[in-house]
PyMOL Python script that loads the backbone (N, CA, C, O; Angstrom):
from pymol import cmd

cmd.read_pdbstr("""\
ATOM      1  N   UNK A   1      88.378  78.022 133.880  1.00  0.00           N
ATOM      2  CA  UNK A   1      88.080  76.616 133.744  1.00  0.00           C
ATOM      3  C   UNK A   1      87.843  76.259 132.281  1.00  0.00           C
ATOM      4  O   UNK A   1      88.377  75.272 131.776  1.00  0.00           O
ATOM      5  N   UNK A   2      87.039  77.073 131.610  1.00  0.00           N
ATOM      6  CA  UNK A   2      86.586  77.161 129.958  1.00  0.00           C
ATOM      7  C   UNK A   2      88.070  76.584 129.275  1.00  0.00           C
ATOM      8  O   UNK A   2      88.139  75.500 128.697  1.00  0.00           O
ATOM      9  N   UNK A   3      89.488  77.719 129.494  1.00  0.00           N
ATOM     10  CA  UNK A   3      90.761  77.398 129.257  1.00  0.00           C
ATOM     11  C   UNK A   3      91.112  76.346 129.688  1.00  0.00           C
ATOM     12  O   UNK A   3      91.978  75.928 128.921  1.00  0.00           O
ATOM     13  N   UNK A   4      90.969  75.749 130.376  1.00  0.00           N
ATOM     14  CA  UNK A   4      91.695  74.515 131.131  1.00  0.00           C
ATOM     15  C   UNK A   4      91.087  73.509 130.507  1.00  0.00           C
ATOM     16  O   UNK A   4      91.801  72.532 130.282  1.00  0.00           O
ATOM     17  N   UNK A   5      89.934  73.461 130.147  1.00  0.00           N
ATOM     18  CA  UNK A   5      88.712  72.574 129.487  1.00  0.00           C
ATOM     19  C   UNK A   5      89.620  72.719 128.291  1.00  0.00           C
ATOM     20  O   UNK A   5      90.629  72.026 128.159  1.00  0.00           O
ATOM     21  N   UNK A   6      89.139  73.880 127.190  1.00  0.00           N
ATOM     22  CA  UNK A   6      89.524  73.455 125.680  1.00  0.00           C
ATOM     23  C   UNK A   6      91.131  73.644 125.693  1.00  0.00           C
ATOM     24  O   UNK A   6      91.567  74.067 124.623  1.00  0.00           O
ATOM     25  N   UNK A   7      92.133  73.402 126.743  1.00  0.00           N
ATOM     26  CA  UNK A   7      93.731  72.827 126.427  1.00  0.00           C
ATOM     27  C   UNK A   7      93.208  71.369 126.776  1.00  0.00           C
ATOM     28  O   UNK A   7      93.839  70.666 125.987  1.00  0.00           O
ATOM     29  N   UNK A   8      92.346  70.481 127.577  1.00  0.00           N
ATOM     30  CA  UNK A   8      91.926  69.186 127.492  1.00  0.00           C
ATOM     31  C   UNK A   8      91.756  68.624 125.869  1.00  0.00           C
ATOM     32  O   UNK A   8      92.342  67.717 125.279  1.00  0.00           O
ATOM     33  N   UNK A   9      90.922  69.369 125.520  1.00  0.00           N
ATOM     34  CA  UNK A   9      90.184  68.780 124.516  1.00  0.00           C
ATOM     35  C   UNK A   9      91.216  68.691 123.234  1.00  0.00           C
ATOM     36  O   UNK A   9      91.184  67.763 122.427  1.00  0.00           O
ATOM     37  N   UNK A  10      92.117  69.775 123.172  1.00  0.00           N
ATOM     38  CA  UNK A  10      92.657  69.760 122.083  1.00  0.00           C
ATOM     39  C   UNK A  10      93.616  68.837 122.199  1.00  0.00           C
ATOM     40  O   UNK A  10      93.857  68.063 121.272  1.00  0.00           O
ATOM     41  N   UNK A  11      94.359  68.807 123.498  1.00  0.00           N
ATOM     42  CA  UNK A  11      95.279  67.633 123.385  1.00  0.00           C
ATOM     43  C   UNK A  11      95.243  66.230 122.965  1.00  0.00           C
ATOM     44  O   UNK A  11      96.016  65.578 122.263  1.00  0.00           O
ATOM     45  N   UNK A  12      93.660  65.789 123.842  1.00  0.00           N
ATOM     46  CA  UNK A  12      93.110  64.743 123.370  1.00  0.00           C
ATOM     47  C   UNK A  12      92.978  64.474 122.163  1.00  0.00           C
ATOM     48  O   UNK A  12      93.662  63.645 121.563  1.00  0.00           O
ATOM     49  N   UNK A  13      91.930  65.263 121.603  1.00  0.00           N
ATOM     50  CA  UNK A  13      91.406  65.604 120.481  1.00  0.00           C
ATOM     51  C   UNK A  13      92.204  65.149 118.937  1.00  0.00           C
ATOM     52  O   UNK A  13      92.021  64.414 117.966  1.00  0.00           O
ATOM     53  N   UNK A  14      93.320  66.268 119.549  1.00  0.00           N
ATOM     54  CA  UNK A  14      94.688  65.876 117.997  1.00  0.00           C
ATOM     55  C   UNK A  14      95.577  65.024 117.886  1.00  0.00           C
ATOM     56  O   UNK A  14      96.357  65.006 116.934  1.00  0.00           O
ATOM     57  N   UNK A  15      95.595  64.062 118.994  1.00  0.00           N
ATOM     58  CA  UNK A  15      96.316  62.963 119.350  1.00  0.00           C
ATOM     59  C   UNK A  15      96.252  61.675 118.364  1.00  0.00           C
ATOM     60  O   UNK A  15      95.607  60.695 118.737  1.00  0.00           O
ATOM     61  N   UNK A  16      96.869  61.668 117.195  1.00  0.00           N
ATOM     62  CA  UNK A  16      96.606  60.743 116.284  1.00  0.00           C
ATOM     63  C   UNK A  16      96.604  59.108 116.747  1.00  0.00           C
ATOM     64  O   UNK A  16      95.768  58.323 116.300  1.00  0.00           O
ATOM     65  N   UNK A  17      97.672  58.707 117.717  1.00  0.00           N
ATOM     66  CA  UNK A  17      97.657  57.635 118.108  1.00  0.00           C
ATOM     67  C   UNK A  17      96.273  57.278 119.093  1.00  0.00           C
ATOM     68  O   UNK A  17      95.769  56.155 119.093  1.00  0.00           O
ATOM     69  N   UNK A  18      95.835  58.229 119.790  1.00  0.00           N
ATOM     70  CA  UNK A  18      94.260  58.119 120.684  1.00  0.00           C
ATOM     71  C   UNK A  18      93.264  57.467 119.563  1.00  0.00           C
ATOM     72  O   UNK A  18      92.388  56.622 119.751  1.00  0.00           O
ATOM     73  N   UNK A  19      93.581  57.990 118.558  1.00  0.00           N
ATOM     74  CA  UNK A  19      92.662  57.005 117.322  1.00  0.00           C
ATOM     75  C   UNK A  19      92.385  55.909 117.083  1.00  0.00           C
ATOM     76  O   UNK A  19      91.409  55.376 116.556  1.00  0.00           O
ATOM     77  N   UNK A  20      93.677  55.418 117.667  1.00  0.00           N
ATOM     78  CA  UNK A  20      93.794  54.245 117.746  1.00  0.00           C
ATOM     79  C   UNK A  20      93.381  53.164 118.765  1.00  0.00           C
ATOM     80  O   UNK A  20      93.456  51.966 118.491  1.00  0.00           O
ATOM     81  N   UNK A  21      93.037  53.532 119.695  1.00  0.00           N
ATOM     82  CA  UNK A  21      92.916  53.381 120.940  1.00  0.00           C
ATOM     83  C   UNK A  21      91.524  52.437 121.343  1.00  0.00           C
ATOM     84  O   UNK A  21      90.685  52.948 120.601  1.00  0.00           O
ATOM     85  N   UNK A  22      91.065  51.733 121.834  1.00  0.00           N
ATOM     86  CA  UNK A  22      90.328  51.001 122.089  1.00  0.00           C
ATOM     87  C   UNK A  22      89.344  51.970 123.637  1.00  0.00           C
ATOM     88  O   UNK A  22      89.808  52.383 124.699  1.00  0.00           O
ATOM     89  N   UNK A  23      87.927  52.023 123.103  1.00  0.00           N
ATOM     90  CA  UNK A  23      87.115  52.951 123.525  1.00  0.00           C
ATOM     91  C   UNK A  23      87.046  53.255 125.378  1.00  0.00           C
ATOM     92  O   UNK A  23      86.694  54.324 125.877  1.00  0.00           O
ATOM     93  N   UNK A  24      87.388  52.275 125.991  1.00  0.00           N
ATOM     94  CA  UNK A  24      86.999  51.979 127.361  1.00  0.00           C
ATOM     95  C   UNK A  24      88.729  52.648 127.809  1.00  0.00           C
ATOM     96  O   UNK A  24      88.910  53.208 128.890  1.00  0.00           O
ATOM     97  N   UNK A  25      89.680  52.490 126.944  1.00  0.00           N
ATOM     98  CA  UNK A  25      90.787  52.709 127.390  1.00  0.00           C
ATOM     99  C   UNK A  25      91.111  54.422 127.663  1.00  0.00           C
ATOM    100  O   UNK A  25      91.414  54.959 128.728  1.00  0.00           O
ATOM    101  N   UNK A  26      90.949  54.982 126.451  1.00  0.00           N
ATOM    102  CA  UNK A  26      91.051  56.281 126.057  1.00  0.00           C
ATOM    103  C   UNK A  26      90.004  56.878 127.295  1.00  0.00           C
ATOM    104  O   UNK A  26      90.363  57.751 128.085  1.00  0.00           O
ATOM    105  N   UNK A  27      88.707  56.268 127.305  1.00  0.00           N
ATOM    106  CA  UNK A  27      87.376  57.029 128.122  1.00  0.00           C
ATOM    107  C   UNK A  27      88.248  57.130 129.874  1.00  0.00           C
ATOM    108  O   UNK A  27      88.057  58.013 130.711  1.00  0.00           O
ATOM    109  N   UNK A  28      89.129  56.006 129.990  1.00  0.00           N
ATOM    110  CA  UNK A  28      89.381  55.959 131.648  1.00  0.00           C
ATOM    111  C   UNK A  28      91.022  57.105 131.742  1.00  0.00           C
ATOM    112  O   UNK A  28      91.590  57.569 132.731  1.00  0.00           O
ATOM    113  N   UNK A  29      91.358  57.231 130.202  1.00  0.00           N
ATOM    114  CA  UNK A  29      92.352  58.098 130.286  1.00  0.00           C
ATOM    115  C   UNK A  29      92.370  59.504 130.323  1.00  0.00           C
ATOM    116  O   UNK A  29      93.326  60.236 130.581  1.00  0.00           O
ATOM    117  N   UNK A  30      90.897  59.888 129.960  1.00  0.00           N
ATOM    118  CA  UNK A  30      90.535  61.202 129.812  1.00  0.00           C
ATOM    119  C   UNK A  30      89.956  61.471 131.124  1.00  0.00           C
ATOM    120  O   UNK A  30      90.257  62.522 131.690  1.00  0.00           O
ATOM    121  N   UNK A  31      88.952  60.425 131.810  1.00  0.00           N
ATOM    122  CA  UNK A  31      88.306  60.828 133.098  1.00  0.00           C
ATOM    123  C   UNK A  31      89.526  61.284 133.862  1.00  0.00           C
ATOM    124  O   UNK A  31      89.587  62.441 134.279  1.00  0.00           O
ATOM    125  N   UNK A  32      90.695  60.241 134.099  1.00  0.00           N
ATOM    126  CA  UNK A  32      91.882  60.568 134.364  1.00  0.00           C
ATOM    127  C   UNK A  32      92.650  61.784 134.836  1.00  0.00           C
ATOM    128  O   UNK A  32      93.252  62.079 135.868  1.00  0.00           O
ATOM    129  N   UNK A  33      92.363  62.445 133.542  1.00  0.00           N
ATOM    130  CA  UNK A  33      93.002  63.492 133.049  1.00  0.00           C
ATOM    131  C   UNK A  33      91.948  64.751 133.669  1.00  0.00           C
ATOM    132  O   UNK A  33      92.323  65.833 134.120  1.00  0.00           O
ATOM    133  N   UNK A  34      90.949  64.403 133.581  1.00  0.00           N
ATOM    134  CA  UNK A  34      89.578  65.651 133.994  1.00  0.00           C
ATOM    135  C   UNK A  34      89.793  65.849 135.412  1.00  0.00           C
ATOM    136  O   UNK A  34      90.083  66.920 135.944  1.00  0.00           O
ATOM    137  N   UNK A  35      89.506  63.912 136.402  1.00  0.00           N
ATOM    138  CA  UNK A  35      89.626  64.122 137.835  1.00  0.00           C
ATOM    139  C   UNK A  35      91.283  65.118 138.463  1.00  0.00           C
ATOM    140  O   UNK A  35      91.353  65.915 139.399  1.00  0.00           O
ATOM    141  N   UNK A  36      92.262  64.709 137.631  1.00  0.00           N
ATOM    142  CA  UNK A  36      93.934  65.085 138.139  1.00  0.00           C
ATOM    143  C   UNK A  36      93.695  66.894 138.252  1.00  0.00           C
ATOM    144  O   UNK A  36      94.350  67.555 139.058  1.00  0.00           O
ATOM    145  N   UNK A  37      92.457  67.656 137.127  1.00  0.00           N
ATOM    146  CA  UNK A  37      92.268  68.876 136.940  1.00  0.00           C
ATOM    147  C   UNK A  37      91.221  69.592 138.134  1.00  0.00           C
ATOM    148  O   UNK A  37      91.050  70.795 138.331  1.00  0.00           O
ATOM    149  N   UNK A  38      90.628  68.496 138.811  1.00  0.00           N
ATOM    150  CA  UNK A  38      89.764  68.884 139.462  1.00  0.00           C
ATOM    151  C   UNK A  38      88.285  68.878 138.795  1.00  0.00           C
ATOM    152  O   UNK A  38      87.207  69.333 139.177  1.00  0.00           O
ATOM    153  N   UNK A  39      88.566  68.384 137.988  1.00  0.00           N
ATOM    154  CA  UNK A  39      86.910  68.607 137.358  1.00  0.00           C
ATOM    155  C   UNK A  39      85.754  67.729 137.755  1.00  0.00           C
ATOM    156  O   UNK A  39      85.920  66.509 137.752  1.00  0.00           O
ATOM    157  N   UNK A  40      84.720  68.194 138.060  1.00  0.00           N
ATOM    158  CA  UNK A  40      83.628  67.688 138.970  1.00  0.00           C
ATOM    159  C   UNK A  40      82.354  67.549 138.031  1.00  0.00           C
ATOM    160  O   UNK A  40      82.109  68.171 136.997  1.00  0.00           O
ATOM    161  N   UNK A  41      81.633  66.599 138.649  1.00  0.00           N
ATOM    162  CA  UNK A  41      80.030  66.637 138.069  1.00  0.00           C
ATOM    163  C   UNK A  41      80.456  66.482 136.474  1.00  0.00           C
ATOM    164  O   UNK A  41      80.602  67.462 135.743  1.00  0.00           O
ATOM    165  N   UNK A  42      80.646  65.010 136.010  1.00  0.00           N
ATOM    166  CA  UNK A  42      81.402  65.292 133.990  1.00  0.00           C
ATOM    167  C   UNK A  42      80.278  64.077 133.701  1.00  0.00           C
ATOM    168  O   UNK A  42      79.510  63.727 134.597  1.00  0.00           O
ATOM    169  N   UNK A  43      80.261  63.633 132.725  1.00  0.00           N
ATOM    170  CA  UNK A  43      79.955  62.532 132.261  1.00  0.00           C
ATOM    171  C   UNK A  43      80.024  62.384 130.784  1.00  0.00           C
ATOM    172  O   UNK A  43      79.283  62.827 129.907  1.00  0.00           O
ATOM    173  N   UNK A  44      81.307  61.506 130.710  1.00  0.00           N
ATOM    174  CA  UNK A  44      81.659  60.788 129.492  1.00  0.00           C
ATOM    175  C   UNK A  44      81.041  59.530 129.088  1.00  0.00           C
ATOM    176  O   UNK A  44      80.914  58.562 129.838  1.00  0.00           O
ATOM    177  N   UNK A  45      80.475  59.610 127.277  1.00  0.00           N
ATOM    178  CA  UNK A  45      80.124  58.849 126.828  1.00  0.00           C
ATOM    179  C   UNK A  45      80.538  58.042 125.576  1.00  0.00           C
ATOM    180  O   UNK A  45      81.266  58.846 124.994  1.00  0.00           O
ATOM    181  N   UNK A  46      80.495  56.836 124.767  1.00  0.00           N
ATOM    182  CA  UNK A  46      81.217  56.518 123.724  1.00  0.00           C
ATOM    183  C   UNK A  46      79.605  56.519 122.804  1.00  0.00           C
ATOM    184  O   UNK A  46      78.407  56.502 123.087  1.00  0.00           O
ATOM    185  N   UNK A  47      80.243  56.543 121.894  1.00  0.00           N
ATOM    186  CA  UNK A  47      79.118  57.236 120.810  1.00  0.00           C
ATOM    187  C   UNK A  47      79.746  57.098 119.556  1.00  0.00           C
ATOM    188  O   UNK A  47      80.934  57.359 119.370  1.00  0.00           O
ATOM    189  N   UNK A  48      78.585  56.493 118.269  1.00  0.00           N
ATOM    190  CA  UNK A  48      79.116  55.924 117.052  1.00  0.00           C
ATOM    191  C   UNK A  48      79.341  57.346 116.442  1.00  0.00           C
ATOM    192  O   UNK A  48      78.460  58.168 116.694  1.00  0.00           O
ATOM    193  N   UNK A  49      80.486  57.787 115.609  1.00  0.00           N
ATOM    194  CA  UNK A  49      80.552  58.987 115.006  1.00  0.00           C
ATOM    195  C   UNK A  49      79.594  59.731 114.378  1.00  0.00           C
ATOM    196  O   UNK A  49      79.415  60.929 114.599  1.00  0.00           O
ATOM    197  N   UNK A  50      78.792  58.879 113.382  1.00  0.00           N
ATOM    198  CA  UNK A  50      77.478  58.884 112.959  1.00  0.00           C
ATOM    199  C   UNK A  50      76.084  60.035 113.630  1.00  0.00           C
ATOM    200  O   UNK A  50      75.511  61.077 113.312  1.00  0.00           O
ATOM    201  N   UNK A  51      76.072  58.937 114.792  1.00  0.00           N
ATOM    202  CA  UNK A  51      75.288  59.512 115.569  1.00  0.00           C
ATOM    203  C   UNK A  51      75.814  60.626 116.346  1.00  0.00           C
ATOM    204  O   UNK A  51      75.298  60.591 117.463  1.00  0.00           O
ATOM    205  N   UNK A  52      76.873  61.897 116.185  1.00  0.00           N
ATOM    206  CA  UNK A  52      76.994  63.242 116.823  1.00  0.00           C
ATOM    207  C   UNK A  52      76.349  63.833 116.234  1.00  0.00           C
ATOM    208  O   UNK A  52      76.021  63.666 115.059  1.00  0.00           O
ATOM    209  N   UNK A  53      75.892  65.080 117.359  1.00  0.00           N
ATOM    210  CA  UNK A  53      75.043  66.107 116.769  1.00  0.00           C
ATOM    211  C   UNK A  53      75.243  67.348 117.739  1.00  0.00           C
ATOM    212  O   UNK A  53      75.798  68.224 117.076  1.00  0.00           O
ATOM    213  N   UNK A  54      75.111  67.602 118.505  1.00  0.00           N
ATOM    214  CA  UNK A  54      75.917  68.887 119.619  1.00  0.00           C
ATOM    215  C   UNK A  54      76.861  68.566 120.350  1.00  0.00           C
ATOM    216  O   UNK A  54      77.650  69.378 120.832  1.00  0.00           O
ATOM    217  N   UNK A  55      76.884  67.737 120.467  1.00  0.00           N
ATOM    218  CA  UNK A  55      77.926  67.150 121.714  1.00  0.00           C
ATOM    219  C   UNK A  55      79.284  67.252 121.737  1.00  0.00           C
ATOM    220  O   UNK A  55      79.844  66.836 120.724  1.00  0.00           O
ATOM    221  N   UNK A  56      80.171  67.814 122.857  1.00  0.00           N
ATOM    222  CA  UNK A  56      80.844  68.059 123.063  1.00  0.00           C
ATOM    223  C   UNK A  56      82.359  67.075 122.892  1.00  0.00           C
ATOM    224  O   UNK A  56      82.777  66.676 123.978  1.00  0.00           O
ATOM    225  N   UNK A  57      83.156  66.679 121.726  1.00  0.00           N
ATOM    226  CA  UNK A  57      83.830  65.637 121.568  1.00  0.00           C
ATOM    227  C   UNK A  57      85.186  65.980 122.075  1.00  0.00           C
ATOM    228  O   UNK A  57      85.890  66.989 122.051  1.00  0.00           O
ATOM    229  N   UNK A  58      85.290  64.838 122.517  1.00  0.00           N
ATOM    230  CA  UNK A  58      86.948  64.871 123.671  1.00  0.00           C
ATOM    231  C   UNK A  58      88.197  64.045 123.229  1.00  0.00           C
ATOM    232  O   UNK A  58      89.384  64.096 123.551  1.00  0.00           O
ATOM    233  N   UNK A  59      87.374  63.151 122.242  1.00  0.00           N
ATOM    234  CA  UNK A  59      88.558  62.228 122.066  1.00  0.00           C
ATOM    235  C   UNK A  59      87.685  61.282 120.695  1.00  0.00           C
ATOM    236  O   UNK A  59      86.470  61.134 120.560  1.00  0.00           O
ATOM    237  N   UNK A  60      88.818  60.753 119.806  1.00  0.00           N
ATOM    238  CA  UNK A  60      88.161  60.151 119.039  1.00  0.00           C
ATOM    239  C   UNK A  60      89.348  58.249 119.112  1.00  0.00           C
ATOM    240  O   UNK A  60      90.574  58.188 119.209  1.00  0.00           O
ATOM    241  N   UNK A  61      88.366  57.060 119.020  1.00  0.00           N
ATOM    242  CA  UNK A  61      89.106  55.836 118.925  1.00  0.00           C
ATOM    243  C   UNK A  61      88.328  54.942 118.240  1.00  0.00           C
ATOM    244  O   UNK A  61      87.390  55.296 117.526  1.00  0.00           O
ATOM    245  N   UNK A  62      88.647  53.852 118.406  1.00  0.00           N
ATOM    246  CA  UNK A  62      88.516  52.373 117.145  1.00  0.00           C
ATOM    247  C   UNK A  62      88.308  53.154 115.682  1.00  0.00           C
ATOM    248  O   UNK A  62      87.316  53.319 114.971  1.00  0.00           O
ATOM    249  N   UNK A  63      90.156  53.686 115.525  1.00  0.00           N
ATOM    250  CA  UNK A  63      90.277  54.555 114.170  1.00  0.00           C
ATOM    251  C   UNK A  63      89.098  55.402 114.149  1.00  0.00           C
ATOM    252  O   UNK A  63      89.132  55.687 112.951  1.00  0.00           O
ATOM    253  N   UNK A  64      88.048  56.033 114.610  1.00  0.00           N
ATOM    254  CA  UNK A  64      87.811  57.322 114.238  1.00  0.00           C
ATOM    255  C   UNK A  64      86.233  56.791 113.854  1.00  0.00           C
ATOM    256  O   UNK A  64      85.551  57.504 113.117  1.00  0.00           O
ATOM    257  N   UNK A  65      85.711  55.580 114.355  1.00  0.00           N
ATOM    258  CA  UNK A  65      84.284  55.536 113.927  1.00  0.00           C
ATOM    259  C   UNK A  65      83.649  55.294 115.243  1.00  0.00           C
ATOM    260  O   UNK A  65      82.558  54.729 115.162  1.00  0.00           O
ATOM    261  N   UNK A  66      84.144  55.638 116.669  1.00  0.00           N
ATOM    262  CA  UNK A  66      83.434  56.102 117.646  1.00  0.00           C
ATOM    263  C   UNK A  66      84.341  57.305 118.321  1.00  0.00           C
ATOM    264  O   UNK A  66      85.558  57.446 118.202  1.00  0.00           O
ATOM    265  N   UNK A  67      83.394  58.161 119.085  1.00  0.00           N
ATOM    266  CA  UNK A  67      84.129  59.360 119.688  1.00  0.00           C
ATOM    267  C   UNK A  67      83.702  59.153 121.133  1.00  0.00           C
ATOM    268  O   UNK A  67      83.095  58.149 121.506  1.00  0.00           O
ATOM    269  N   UNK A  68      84.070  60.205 121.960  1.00  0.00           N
ATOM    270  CA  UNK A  68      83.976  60.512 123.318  1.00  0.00           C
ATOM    271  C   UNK A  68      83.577  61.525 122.949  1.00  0.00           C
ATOM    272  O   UNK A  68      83.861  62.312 122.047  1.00  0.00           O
ATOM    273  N   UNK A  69      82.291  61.410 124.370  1.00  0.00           N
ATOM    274  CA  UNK A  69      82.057  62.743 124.666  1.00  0.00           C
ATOM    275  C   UNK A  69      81.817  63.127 125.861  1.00  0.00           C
ATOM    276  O   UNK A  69      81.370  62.325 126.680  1.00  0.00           O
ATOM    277  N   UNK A  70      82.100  64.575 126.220  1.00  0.00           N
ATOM    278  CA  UNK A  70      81.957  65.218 127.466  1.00  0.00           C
ATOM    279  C   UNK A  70      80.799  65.737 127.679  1.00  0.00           C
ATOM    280  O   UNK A  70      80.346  66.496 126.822  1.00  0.00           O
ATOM    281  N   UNK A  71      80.017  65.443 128.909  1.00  0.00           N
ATOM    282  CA  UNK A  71      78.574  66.424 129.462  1.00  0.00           C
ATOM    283  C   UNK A  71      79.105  66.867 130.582  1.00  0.00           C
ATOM    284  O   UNK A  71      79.962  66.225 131.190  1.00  0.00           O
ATOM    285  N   UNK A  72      78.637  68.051 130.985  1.00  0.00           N
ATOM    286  CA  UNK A  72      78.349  68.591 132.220  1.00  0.00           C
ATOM    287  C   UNK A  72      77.180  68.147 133.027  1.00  0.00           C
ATOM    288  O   UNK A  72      76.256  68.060 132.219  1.00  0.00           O
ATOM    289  N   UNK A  73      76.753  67.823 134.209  1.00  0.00           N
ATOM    290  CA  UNK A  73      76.138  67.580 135.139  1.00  0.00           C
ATOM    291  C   UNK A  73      75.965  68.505 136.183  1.00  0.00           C
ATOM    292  O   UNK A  73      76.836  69.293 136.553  1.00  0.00           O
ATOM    293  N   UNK A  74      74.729  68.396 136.698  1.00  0.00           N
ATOM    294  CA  UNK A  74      74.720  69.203 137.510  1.00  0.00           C
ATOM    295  C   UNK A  74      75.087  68.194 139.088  1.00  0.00           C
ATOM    296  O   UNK A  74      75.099  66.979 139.284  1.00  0.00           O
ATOM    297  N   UNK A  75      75.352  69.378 139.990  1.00  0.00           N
ATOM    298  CA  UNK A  75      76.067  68.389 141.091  1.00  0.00           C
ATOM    299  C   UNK A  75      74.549  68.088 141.616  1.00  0.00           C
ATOM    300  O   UNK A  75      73.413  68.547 141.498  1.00  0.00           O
ATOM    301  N   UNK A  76      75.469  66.684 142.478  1.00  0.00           N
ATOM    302  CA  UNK A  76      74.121  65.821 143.307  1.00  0.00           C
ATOM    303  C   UNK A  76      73.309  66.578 144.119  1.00  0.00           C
ATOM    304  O   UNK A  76      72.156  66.193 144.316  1.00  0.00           O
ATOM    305  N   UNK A  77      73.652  67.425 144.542  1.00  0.00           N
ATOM    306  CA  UNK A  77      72.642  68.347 145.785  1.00  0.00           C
ATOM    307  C   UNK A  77      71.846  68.774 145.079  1.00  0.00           C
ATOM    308  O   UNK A  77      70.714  68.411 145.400  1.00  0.00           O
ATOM    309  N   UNK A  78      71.891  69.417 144.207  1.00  0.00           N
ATOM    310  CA  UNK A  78      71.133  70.120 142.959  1.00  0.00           C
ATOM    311  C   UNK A  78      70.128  69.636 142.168  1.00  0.00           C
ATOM    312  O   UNK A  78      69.178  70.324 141.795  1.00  0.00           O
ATOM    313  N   UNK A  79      70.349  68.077 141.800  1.00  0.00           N
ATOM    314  CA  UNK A  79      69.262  67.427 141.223  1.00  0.00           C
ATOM    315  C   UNK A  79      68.218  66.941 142.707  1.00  0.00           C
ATOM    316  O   UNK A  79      68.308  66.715 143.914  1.00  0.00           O
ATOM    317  N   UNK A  80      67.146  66.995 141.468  1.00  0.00           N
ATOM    318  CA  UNK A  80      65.596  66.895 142.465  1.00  0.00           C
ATOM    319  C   UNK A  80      65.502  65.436 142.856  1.00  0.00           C
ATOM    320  O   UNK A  80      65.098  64.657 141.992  1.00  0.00           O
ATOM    321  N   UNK A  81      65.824  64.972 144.047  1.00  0.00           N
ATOM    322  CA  UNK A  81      65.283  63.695 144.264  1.00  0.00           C
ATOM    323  C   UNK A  81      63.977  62.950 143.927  1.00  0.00           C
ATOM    324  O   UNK A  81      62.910  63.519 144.159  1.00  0.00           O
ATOM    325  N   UNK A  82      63.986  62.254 143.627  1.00  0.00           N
ATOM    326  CA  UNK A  82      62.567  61.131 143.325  1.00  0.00           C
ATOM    327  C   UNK A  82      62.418  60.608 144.181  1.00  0.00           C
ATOM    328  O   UNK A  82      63.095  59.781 144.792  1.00  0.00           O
ATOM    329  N   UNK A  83      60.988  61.275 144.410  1.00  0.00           N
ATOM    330  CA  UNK A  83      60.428  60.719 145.918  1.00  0.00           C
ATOM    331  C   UNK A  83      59.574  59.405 145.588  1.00  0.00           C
ATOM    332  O   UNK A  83      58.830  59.367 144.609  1.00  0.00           O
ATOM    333  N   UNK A  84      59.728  58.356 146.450  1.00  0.00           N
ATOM    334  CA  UNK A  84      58.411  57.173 146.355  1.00  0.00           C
ATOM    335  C   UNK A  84      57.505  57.538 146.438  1.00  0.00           C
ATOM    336  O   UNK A  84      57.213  58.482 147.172  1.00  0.00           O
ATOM    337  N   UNK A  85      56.591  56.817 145.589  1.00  0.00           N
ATOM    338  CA  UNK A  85      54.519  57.340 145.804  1.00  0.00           C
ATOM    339  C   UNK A  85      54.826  56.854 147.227  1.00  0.00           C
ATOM    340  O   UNK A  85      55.705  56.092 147.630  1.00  0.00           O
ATOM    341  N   UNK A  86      53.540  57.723 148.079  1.00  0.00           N
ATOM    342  CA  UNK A  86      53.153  57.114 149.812  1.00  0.00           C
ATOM    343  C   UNK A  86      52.510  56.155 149.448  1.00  0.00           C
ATOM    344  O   UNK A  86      51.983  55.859 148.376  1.00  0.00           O
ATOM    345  N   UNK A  87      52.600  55.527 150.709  1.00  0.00           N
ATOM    346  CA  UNK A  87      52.256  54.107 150.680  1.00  0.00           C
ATOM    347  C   UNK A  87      50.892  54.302 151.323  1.00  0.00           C
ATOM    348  O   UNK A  87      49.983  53.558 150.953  1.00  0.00           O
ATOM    349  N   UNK A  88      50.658  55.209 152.232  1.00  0.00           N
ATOM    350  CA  UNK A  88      49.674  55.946 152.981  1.00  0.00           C
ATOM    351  C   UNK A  88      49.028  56.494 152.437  1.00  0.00           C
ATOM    352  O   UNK A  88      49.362  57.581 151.965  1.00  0.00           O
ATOM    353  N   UNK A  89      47.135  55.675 152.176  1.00  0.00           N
ATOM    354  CA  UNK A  89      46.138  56.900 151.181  1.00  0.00           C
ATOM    355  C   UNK A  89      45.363  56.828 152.444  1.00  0.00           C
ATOM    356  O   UNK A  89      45.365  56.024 153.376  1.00  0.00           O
ATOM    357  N   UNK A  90      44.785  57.775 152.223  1.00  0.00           N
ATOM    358  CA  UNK A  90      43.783  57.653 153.798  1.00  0.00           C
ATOM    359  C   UNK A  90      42.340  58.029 152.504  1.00  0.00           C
ATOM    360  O   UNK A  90      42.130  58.973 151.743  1.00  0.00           O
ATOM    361  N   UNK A  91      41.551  56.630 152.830  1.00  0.00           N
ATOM    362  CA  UNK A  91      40.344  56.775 152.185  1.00  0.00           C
ATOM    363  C   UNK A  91      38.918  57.085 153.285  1.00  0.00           C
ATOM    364  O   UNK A  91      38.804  56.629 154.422  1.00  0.00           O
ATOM    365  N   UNK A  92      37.883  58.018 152.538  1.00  0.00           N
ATOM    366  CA  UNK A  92      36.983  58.198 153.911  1.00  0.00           C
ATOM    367  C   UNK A  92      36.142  57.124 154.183  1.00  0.00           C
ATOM    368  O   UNK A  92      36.187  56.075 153.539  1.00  0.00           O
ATOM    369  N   UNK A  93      35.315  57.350 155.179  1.00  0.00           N
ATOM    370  CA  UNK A  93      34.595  55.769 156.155  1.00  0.00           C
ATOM    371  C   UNK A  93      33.203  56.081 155.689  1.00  0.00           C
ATOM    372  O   UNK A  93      32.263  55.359 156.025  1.00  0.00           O
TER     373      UNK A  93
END
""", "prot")
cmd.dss("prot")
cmd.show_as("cartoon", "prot")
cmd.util.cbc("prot")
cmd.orient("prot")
């Protein structure tokens, strides 16, 4: 999957015309491209170039002063639900 991931990224990635690309467009072309692979649990974000710092970049557009980026997620079963406070206090008499 690691392989299948960084042949994603690079394609994207070195795609000079994607540079060009207007942010919402490129982001629905890559999810695109992730779901057609099977890839599950992702979450892509647009982000001023500026502001990278670990993050995993997938694609760069509006010429190269915002990027995409890829997170991993963990799947829904897996995250801890947030339970409501009870509504039920039982105070003594």
């Amino acid at each position: 999957m690691k392989t299948l991931f960084a042949a994603l990224v690079l394609s994207t990635a070195t795609s000079a015309a994607w540079a060009q690309k207007p942010c919402d467009e490129l982001k629905s072309e890559i999810a695109a491209k992730l779901d057609a692979k099977g890839v599950k649990n992702y979450q892509l974000d647009i982000v001023k170039s500026e502001a990278i710092k670990d993050e995993t970049v997938v694609g760069s557009c509006e010429i190269g002063s915002k990027k995409i980026t890829y997170r991993k997620q963990a799947p829904a079963e897996a995250r801890s639900p947030v339970k409501p406070p009870s509504l039920h206090t039982s105070h003594p008499r």
